[in-house]
N, C-alpha and C positions, 0 to 999 in steps of 0.2 A: 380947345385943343386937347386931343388925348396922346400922352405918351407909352406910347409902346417897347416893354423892355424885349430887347432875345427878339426881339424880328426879324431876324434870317431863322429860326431855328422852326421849328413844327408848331408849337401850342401858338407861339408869338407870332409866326405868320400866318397864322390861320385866324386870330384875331386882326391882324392887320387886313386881311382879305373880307372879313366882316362889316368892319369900318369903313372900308372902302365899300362896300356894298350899300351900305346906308348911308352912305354921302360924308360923315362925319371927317372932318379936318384932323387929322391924327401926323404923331411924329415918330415916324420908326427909326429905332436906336438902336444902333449896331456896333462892333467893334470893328465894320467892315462896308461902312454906308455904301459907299463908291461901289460896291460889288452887290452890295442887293439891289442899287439905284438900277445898275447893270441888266439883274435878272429881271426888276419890274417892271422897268422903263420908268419915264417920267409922268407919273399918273396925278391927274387936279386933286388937291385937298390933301396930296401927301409929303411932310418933309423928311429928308433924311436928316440923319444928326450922328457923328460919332458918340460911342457912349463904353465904357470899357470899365465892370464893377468895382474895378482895383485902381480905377482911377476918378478920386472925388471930384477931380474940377469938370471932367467931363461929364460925370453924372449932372452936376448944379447946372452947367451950357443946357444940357438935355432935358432938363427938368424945364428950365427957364419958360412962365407964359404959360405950362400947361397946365389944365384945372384937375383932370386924373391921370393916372397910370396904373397900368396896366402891368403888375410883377409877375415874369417869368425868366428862372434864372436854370444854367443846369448843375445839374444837381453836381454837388461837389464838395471834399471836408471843409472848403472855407466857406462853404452857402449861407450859415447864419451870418456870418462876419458880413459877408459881401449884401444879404437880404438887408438886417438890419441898418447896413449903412446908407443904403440906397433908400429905406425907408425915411428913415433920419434927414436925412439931404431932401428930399422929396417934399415933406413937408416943410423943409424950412424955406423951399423953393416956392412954396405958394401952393402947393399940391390938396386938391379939397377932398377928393378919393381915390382912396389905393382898392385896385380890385388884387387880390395875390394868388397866385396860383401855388396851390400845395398839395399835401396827399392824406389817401385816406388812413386811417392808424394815426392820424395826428394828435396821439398823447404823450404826456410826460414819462410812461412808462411803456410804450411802445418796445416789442419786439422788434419792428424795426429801425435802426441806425437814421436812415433819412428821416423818416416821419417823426422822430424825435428833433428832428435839426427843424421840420416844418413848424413844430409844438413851438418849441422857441421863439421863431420869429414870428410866427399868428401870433403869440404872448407881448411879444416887443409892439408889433403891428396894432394892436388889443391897450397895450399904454400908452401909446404914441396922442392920442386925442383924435386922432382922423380920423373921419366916415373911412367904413372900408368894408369887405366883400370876401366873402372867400371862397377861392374854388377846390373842389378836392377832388379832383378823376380819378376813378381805378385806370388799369392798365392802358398802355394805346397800343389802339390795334397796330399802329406805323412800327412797334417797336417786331411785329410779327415778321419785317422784312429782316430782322438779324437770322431767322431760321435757313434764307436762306440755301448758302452754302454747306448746310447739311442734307440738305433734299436730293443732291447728286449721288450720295452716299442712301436716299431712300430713307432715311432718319431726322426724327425730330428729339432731342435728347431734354430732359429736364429732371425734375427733381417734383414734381408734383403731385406722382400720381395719373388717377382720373377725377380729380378734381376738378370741379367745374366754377371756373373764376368769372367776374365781372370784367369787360373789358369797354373802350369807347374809340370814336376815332376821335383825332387831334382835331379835323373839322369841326366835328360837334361841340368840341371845348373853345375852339375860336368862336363860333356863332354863338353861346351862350358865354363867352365872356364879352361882344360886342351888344350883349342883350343888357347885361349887367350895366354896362358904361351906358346906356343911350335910355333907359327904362329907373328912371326911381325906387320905383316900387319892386325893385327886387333886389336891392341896395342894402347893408345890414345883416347880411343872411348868411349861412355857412351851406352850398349847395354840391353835394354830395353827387357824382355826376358820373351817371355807366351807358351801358348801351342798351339794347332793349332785351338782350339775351344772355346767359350764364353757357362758358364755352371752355373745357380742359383742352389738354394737349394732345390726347387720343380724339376727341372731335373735329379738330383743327388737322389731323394727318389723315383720317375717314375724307376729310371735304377736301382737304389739298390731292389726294387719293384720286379722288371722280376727276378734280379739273386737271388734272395732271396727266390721266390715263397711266397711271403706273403706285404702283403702292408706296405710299408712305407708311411707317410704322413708330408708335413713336415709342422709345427708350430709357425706363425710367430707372435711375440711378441715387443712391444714398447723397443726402444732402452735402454732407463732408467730403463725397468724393467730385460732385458735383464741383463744389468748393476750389476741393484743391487742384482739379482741372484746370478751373479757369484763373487758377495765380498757375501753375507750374508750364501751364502746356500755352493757354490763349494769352500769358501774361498781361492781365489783367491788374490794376492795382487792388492790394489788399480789400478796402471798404468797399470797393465796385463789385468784386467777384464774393463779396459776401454781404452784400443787397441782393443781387441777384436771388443767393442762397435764401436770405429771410425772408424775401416775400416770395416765394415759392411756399415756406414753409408756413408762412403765417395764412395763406388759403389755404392750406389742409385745415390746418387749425378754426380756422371764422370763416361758417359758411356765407358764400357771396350770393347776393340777388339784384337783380334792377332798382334802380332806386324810381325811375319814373320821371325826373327831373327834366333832363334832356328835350322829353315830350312836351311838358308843362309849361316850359318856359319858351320853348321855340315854336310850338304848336304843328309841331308832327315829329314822327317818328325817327328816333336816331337812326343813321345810319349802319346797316347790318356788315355781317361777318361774312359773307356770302357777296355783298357787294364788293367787300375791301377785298379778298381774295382774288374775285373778278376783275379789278381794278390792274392788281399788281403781278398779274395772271406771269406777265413777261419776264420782268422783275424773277418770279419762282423760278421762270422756264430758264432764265439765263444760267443759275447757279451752276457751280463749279466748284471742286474741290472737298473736302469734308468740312463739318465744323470747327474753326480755328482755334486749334492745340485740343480738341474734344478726343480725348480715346473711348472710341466707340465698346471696346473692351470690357469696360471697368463697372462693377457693380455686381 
């Protein structure tokens, strides 16, 4: 039995769709079982279970019986608190392997804010005595559907540049963390995990541009004003709206490439930028509005 944390959410169900694809007995955990039970229907080999980070006895029910789990939490200032505790409970639940999902910059002295709270918990994770796994994705591409609502406005606004970042989709992070859970031999490992392409935000409005039939352009703006948009205008809280800004800033900084992994481990090629745009073609076309609290203005 493998436990699945954050299974309504993107990384987590995309591992659960994995699991399910290999036949594997898995328990997805949610703070909302009845409502994913809802989305998935009731599929052989899977249990639901309520599971709510801030709440230990439902983590211990949730843990109950399984041999791994599967950590993905979102990100948030209590996420060491809420990782580490769910680590802790985990293993004292019987748990023989945690696979964790974290990010890349995961040092102690990390420019950015999250990847410092990752450092942490890999550290905690790393004394605990448990076999464990770790995954580090750059960006996901699913997070490209927040642009959105500025595409109405013909604008992709950032802080980047033309810098050209690593990016992955959430599938390819589910299928190689269901590779993780079901394969030994790739157990122990710290797997570094992008797509197959290095892609800025001027190439992402170029491609959104063709399928769109109308120009997108994209508008690059000073970190700090970037910043202070997304607390003043999109209110945004404090550490979110200056994540955002640090990893912006930290791919100007550390240039990004493929790591190859993706390919290696699932034995073909990640899926592309060009497909996920295609995908989410509709998604683009709906948008309405400008981006929220963004002054196209400013810069």
């Amino acid at each position: 039995m493998i436990a699945v944390m954050g299974a309504s959410g993107e990384t987590g169900g995309a591992a659960l769709q994995g699991l399910r694809e290999l036949g594997v007995p898995c328990r997805a955990l949610s703070r909302d079982p009845g409502r994913l039970r809802d989305r998935l229907g009731e599929v052989c080999g899977v249990e639901f279970a309520a599971a709510d980070a801030a709440d230990a006895e439902s983590l211990r029910a949730g843990f109950d019986g399984a041999s791994q789990l599967f950590l993905t939490m979102v990100n948030g200032p209590r996420q060491v608190e809420f990782e580490t505790r769910a680590i802790d409970l985990a293993v004292s639940s019987g748990v023989q392997h945690i696979v964790k999902l974290s990010a890349p910059a995961a040092e102690p002295d990390s420019p950015v804010a999250i990847s410092r709270w990752h450092w942490a918990i890999e550290e905690h994770l790393r004394g605990s005595g448990v076999a464990h796994t770790i995954l580090r994705p750059y960006a996901f591409m699913q997070k490209l559907r927040t642009l959105a609502p500025g595409l109405a406005e013909g604008v992709i606004v950032g802080a980047m540049g033309d810098t050209a970042c690593n990016w992955v989709d959430c599938r390819d992070i589910g299928d190689v963390a269901a590779a993780v859970l079901t394969r030994p031999e790739l157990r122990g490992q710290v797997h570094t995990l992008t797509g197959a392409e290095v892609f800025g935000y001027p190439e992402i409005a170029a491609r959104l541009s063709r399928l769109l039939g109308r120009p997108i352009r994209y508008v690059d703006v000073p970190p700090e004003a970037l910043r202070d948009n997304l607390i003043r205008q999109a209110h945004l809280p404090d550490w979110l709206a200056a994540h955002v800004t640090e990893i912006q800033l930290l791919a100007r900084t550390r240039p990004e490439r493929p790591t190859g992994v993706v390919a290696r481990i699932l034995g073909r090629a990640p899926r592309t930028l060009d497909d996920f745009l295609a995908e989410n073609l509709t998604h683009f076309r709906r948008a309405g509005g400008p981006p929220p609290g963004l002054d196209l203005n400013v810069g």
